[in-house]
C-alpha positions as CSV (number, residue, x, y, z in Angstrom):
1,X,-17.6,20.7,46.4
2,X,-19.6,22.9,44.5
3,X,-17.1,23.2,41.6
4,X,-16.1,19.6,41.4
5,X,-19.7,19.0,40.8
6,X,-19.8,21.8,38.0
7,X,-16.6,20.4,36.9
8,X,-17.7,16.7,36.5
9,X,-21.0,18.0,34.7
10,X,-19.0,20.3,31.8
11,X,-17.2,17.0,31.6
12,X,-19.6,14.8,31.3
13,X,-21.8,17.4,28.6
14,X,-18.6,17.1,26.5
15,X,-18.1,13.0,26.5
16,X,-22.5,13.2,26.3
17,X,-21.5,15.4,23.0
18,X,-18.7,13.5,21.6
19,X,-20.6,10.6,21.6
20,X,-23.8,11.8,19.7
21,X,-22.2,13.5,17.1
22,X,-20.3,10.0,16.8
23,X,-23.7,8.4,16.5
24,X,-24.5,10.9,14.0
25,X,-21.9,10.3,11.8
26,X,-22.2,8.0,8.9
27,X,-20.4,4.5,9.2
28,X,-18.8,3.9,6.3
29,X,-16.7,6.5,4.2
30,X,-14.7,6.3,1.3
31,X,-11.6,8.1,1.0
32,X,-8.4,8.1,-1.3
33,X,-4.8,9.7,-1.3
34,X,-1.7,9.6,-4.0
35,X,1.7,10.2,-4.6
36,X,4.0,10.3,-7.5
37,X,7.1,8.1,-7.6
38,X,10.0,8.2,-9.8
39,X,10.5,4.1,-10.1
40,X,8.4,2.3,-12.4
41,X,4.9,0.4,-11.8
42,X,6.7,-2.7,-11.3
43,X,9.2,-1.7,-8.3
44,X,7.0,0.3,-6.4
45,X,4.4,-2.8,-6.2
46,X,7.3,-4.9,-5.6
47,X,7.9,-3.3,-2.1
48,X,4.5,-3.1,-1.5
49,X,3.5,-6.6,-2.1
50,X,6.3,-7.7,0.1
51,X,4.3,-7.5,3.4
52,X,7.4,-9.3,5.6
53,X,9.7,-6.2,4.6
54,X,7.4,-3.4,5.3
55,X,8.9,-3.0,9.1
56,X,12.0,-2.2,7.4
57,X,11.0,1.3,5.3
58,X,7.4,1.7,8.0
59,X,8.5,3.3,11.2
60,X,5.5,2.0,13.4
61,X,5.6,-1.7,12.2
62,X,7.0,-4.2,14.6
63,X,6.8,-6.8,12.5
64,X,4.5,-8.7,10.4
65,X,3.7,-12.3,10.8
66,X,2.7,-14.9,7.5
67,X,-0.5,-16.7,8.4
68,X,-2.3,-19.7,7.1
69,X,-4.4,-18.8,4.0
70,X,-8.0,-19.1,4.5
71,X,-10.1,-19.7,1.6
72,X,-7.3,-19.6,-0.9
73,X,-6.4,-15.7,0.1
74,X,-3.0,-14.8,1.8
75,X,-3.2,-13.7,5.2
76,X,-1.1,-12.0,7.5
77,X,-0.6,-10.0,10.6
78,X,1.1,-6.2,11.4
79,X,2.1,-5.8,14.7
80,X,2.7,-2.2,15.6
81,X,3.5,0.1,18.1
82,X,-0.3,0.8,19.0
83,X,-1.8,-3.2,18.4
84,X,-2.4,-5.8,15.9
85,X,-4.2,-6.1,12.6
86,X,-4.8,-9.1,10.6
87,X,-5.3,-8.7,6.8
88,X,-5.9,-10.8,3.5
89,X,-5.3,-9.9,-0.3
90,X,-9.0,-10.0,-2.1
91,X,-7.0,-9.5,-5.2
92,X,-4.1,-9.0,-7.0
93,X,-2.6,-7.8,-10.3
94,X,0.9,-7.8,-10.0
95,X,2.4,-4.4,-11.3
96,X,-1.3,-2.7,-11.6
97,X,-3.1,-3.3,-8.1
98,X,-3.8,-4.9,-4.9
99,X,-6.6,-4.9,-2.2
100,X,-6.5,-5.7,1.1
101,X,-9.2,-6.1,3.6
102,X,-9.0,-5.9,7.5
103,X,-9.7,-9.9,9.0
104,X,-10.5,-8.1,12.5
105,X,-14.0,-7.6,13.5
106,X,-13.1,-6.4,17.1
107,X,-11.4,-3.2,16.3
108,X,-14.3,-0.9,15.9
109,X,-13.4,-0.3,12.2
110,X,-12.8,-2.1,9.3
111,X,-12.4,-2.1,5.7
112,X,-10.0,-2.6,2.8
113,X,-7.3,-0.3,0.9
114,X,-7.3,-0.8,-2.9
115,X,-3.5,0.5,-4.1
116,X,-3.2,1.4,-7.8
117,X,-0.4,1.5,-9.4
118,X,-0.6,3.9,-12.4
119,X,2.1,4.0,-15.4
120,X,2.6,8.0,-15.5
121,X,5.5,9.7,-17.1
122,X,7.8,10.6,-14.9
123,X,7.4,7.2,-13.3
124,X,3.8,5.7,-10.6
125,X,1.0,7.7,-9.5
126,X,0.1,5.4,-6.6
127,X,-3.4,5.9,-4.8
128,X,-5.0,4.2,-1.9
129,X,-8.8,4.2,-2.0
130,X,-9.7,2.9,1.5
131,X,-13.4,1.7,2.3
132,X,-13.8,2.5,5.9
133,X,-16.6,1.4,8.5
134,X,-16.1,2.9,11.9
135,X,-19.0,0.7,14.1
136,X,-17.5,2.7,17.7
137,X,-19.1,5.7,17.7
138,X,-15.9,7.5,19.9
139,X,-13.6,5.8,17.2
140,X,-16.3,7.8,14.8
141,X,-15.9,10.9,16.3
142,X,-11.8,11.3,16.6
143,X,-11.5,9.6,13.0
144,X,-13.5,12.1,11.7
145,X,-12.8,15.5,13.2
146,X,-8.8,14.4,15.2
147,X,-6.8,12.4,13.2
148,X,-9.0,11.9,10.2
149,X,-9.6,9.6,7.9
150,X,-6.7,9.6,5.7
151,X,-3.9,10.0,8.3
152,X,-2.9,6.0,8.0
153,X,-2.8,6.4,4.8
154,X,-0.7,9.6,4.3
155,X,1.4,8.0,6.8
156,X,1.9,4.7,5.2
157,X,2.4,6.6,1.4
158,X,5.1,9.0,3.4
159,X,6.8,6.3,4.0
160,X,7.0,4.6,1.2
161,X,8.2,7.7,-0.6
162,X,10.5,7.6,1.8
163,X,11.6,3.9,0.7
164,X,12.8,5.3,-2.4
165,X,14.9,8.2,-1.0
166,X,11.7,10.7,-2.2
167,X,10.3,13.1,-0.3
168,X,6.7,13.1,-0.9
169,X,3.5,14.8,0.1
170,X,0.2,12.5,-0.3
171,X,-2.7,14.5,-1.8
């Protein structure tokens, strides 16, 4: 009994832990990763822009639904192995960039990913700035110091680079 009860308090001390440092942590962060492609500016937005194919080249993506457009903005939905996310497009240059913003407000996080897509010589520097909030402070913690903040997005730029029969490492 006596070590259950020292067993349950360690535990405890750590989830006590975790969750102050979470509180401690700062809400919002701003983070950013790249990768070269050898296609042009115009391709590589191209596949990017077209939300409905993305299950096709991004190996958690289900599927993604077309919603209604609310306020003029297009909307949509990414179903995925681990839940659902519904997005809009703030804005839009075709060829140059695109942001997106998270709908949600039940997630514990949101934000928005700005892609740029930059006319380099041996073809696109494309970069991802996403501005995070993370509002659930154990969603804080992990973010920060188990997955980090940029592991969606190195994910989603693997992939990607994987679209176009490159191997690619985001930086």
């Amino acid at each position: 009994m006596k070590i259950a009860l020292i067993i349950l308090a360690v535990f405890l001390a750590v989830v006590a832990c975790v969750l102050i440092i979470g509180a401690l942590l700062p809400r919002q962060h701003r983070v950013s990763r790249s990768i070269s492609l050898h296609r042009s500016p115009h391709e590589v937005y191209s596949v990017v822009r077209d939300f409905a194919s993305a299950p096709e080249w991004r190996p958690n993506l289900l599927r993604v639904e077309p919603l209604e457009p609310f306020d003029g903005r297009l909307r949509f939905r990414e179903i995925a192995k681990d839940g659902s996310i519904t997005y809009e497009v703030m804005e839009e240059m075709a060829d140059e960039n695109l942001v997106t913003r998270i709908v949600d407000r039940d997630l514990g996080y949101s934000g928005s990913w700005t892609y740029e897509f930059s006319d380099v010589p041996s073809g696109t520097l494309v970069r991802i700035t996403e501005n995070g909030e993370v509002s659930n402070i154990l969603f804080r913690f992990l973010s920060r110091f188990v997955f980090g903040h940029t592991s969606t997005m190195d994910a989603y730029l693997t992939a990607l680079g994987g679209k176009f029969g490159e191997k690619v490492t985001p930086e």
